[in-house]
C-alpha angles and dihedrals in degrees: 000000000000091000093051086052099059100038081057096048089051090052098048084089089060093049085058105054095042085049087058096042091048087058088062122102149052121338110192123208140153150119144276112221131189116187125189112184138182124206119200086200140018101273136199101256152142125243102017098313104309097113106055133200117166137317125278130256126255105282106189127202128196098296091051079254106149104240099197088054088096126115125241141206133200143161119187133160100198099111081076112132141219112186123182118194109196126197131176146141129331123281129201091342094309138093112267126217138152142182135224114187130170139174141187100249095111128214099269135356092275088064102039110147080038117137107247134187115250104163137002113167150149125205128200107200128185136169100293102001141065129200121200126191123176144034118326138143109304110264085254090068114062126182100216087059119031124104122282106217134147099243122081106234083079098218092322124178080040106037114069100242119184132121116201149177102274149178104196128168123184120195111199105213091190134354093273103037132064136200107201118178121175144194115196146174132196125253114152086352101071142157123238114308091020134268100319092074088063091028084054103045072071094229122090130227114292128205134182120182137171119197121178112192140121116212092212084065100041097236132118124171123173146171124216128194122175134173119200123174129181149187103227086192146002099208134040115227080244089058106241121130112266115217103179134117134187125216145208153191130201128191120190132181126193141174135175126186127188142194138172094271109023142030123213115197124179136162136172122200132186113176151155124245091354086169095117083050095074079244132117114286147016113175152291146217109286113241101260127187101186123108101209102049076048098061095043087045087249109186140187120186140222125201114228114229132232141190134183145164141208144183134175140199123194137159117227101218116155096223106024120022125177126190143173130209131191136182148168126190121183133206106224097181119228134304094242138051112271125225102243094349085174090071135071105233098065090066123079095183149108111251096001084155092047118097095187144336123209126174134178112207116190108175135162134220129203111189128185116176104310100350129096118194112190144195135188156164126198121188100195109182123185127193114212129189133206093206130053128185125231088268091059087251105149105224124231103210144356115308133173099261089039103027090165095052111134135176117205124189116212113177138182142209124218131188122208131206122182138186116185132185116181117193 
């Protein structure tokens, strides 16, 4: 008996380290979501309608009957979500942990209910420092501040969205405040023309951002500058090799605040070629007088500037919740004059055309153990203007130099309904 008892004495060790071991691994977890959703007008959107973005402008036939002014309906279940959390041994002195998470929202509309990548990322994390290497949402999203709702285009025209291929690493200098710097490519996020632009300038994304918080006290405030630059092309049509590049800045702040019983978000975000950034903008052909760089299809480029703004309002009941987002996002034009900056093609850009969008979002939630019921309303309303400047500005009514310049607002409602079933 004595002998048992030591043999199994000296092997305890062993059961130990097998036990954690044995912790190590995949955890799976994720949600089920059904969305039905009403349209009071056809919308700029991704996957059938179920991303929105803003309404769509008049468009007339023959009558002067405004063709986009009809109602839509859809149900569809691929914002469904499979998410893996990996642990393991240590690494280089620091936990080690990574994500793998997938959904069903496909790459284009032809592949909708296709499984697509969202995250895929490994951390190294020591005492004061964290190293991130992967793919994982863009600095300008974070997910301490960012809105709430129900639909899944998260705030977007006015919330920076993007997820990208990153190396981050965040310092905390003490347990309050944070250092984050980041390096990042494009990958379904991408600027006109797609990643090779910024794959091509050849200098990846970079991202610096402070946040100063504590989660014990509910606050978290925080400052983010980025600098992006791309090569919009690496041959004229004339064939001759193009060399430029076009550059530009962004500058985001951000604050959440929580109680027991409600949560205060709000952001503000002025930026430069925000285009890979689901937001108003990206650039344009700089205005050029010279002949020569005419007839080899010489270009410079200008990036179009946007600004927005969002808040939002919810209760944190366990059982009922109601919120309320707002947000406004404007289209500032460029810097610099534009070459025919009357004409399409010049702009390489989302909502060129576009002067400000603005929506107001109220939704509730009723919640029972795993299961989310939701429901809300979003009033999306676009202003879109006939006429632009030579710095890309849409104008909002007749000028001397534009006497037939006109805005019109077109606006839609859309009714949300959710069903949501975490695991």
């Amino acid at each position: 008996m004595k002998k048992f008892a030591a043999i199994a004495f000296a092997l305890l060790p062993l059961f130990g380290i097998a036990q954690e071991e044995k912790d190590f691994g995949i955890k799976f977890s994720g949600f089920v979501k059904n969305d039905a959703f009403f349209d009071s007008r056809q919308v700029t959107s991704a996957r059938e309608g179920h991303f929105l973005l803003y309404p769509n402008a008049e468009s007339l036939d023959v009558d002067g009957v405004d063709i986009n002014a009809t109602p839509s309906f859809n149900m569809l279940a691929i914002q469904t979500r499979l998410t893996g959390k990996i642990t393991g041994p240590d690494a280089f002195g620091a936990k080690t942990s990574g994500v793998l998470e997938g959904a069903f929202f496909g790459h284009t509309d032809a592949d909708i209910n296709g499984f697509r990548l969202r995250h895929a990322f490994v951390k190294l994390n020591w005492e004061k420092s964290e190293l991130l290497l992967g793919q994982y949402w863009h600095p300008m999203f974070v997910p301490e501040c960012f809105p709430n709702v129900m639909s899944f285009n998260t705030g977007v025209p006015f919330q920076p969205f993007s997820r990208n291929p990153q190396i981050r690493f965040t310092y905390s200098v003490t347990p309050k405040i944070r250092i984050m710097a980041a390096a990042l490519a494009q990958r379904d996020f991408a600027s006109p023309g797609g990643s090779t632009s910024l794959r091509n300038s050849p200098v990846p994304d970079m991202q610096l951002q402070f946040q100063y918080g504590d989660k014990k006290e509910g606050l978290l405030a925080g400052l983010t500058g980025g600098y992006k630059m791309l090569r919009p092309r690496l041959v004229t049509d004339s064939m001759y090799k193009a060399d430029e590049l076009v550059a530009a800045m962004s500058a985001q702040v951000f604050l959440t605040y929580r109680t027991e019983k409600y949560t205060c978000r709000l952001e503000g975000v002025y930026g430069q070629n925000m285009y890979d950034l689901l937001m108003l903008g990206g650039y344009a052909v700089k205005y050029d007088t010279l002949a020569t760089n005419l007839a080899v299809d010489h270009r410079e480029y200008t990036p179009l500037n946007t600004m927005s703004a969002w808040f939002e309002f919810q209760t944190n009941g366990k059982k009922l919740q109601a919120g309320l987002f707002g947000g406004y996002t404007l289209n500032m034009g460029s810097d610099n004059n534009i070459r025919s900056w009357s004409s399409a093609s010049s702009y390489s850009a989302r909502g060129a055309n576009i002067h400000h969008v603005y929506r107001v979002s109220p939704r509730v939630v009723l919640i029972s153990g795993k299961v989310k019921f939701a429901l809300e309303g979003e009033y999306t309303v676009a202003g879109y203007g006939n006429t632009r400047n030579s710095l890309g500005e849409v104008l909002t009514g007749p000028t001397t130099d534009y006497p037939d310049a006109e805005l019109k607002e077109v606006a839609n409602i859309r009714a949300l309904f959710s069903v949501i079933y975490s695991f």
